[in-house]
C-alpha positions in Angstrom: -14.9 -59.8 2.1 -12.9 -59.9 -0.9 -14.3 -56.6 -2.2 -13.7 -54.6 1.4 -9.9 -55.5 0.8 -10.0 -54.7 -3.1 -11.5 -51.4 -1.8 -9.5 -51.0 0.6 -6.3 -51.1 -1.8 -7.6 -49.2 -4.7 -8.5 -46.6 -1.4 -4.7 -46.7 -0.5 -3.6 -46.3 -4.3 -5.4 -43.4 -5.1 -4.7 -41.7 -2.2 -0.7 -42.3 -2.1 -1.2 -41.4 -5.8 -3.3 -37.8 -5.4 -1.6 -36.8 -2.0 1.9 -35.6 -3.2 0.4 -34.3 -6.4 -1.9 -31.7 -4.7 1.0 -30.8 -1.9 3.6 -30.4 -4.7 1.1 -27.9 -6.7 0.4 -25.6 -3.2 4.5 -25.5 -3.1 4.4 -24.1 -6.7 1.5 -21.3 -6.1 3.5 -20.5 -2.6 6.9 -20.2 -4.8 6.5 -16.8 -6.0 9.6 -14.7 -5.2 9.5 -11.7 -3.5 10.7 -10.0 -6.5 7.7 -11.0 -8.2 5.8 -10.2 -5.5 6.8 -6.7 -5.3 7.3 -6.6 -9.4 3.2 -7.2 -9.3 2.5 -4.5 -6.3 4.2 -2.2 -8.7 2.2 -3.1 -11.7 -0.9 -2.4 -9.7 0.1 0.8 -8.2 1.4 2.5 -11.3 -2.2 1.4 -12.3 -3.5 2.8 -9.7 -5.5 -0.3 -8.4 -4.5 0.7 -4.4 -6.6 -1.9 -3.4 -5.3 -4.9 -5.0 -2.1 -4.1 -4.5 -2.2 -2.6 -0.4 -2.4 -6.7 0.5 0.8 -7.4 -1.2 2.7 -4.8 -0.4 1.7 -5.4 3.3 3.1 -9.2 3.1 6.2 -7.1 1.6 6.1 -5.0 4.3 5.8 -7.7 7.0 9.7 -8.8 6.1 11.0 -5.0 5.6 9.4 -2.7 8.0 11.9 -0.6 7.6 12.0 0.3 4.1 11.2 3.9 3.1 9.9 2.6 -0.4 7.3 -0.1 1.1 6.1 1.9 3.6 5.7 4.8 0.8 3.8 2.4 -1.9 1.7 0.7 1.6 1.1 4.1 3.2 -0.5 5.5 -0.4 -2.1 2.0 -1.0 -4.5 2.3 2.8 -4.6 6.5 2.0 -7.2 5.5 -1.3 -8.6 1.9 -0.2 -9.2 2.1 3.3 -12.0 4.4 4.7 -10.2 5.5 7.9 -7.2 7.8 5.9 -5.4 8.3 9.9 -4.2 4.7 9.2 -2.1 5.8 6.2 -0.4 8.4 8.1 2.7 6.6 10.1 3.7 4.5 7.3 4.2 7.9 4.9 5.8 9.4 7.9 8.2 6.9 8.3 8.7 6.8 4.4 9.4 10.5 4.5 12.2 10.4 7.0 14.0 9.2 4.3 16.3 11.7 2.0 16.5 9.4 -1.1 12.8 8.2 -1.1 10.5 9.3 -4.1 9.7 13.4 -3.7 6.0 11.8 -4.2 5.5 10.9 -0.7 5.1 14.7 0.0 1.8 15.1 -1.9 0.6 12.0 -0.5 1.6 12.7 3.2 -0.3 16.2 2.3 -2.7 14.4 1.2 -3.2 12.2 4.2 -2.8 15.2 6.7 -5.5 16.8 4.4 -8.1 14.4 4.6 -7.1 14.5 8.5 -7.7 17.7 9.0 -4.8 18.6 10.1 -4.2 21.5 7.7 -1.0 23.0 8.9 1.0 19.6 8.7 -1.0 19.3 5.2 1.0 22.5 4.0 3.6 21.9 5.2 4.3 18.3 3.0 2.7 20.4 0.0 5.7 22.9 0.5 8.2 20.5 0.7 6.8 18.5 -2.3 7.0 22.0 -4.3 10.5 22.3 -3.4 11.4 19.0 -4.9 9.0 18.1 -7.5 9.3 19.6 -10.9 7.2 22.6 -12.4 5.0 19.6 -14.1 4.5 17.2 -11.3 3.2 20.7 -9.1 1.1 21.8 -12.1 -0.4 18.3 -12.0 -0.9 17.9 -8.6 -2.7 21.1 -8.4 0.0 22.2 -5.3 -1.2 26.0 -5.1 -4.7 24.9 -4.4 -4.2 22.2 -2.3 -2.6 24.7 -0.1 -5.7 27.3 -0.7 -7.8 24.5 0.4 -5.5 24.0 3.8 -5.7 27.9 4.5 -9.2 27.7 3.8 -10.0 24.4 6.0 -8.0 25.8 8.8 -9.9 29.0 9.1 -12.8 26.8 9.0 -12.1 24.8 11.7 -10.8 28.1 13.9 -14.4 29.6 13.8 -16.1 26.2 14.3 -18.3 26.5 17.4 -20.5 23.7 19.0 
């Protein structure tokens, strides 16, 4: 009987002991700040590891639909790590609607339409990237061929017959 009640209260002990301990370390992983957050998104993307970084800028995302830049650095994340490319579209659309967003988002929205197939929208972006980006950024991104490719794809898909 005696060792029921001794178990009993070591039972209660450890567990008013180990209970505020483990809830106090899940606040401390939860407290990273949204600065942080979005300070480690940009790490990743500059690193170009899309897929680690698409799930935090989503839960950026989630609290600032709205923003040009999220939706930019999101819509380029899901354009390399997710198989379906379509799903990349919208959010590089909405980025692009804005005048003061990164010139980038017009190669990637090209890019996006590209790998859509949708090869007239696709030049379209990669003019308007060549009319903001500088002579290295177009050189780099390979712009006049991209835009070969599109003229190429299009007549492609014109003489297509099932």
């Amino acid at each position: 009987m005696r060792i029921g009640i001794l178990f009993r209260v070591l039972l209660l002990f450890f567990s008013a002991y180990t209970l505020p301990v483990s809830a106090c370390a899940q606040v401390n992983e939860d407290e990273e700040t949204i600065e942080e957050r979005r300070s480690r998104a940009d790490d990743l993307f500059q690193k170009e590891d899309y897929t680690a970084a698409m799930p935090i800028y989503s839960g950026l995302l989630a609290n600032s639909r709205n923003s040009s830049d999220l939706n930019y650095h999101y819509g380029v994340c899901v354009l390399y790590a997710s198989s379906d490319k379509s799903i990349a579209l919208p959010f590089l659309q909405k980025a692009s609607r804005d005048p003061n967003v990164d010139p980038e988002v017009w190669f990637f929205l090209g890019r996006a339409y590209h790998l859509n197939y949708q090869f007239m929208s696709a030049m379209k972006s990669y003019q308007q990237y060549k009319s903001k980006a500088g002579d290295k950024q177009i050189t780099k991104r390979q712009i006049d061929n991209q835009i070969a490719m599109c003229k190429t794809g299009n007549k492609l898909l014109r003489t297509i017959t099932d």
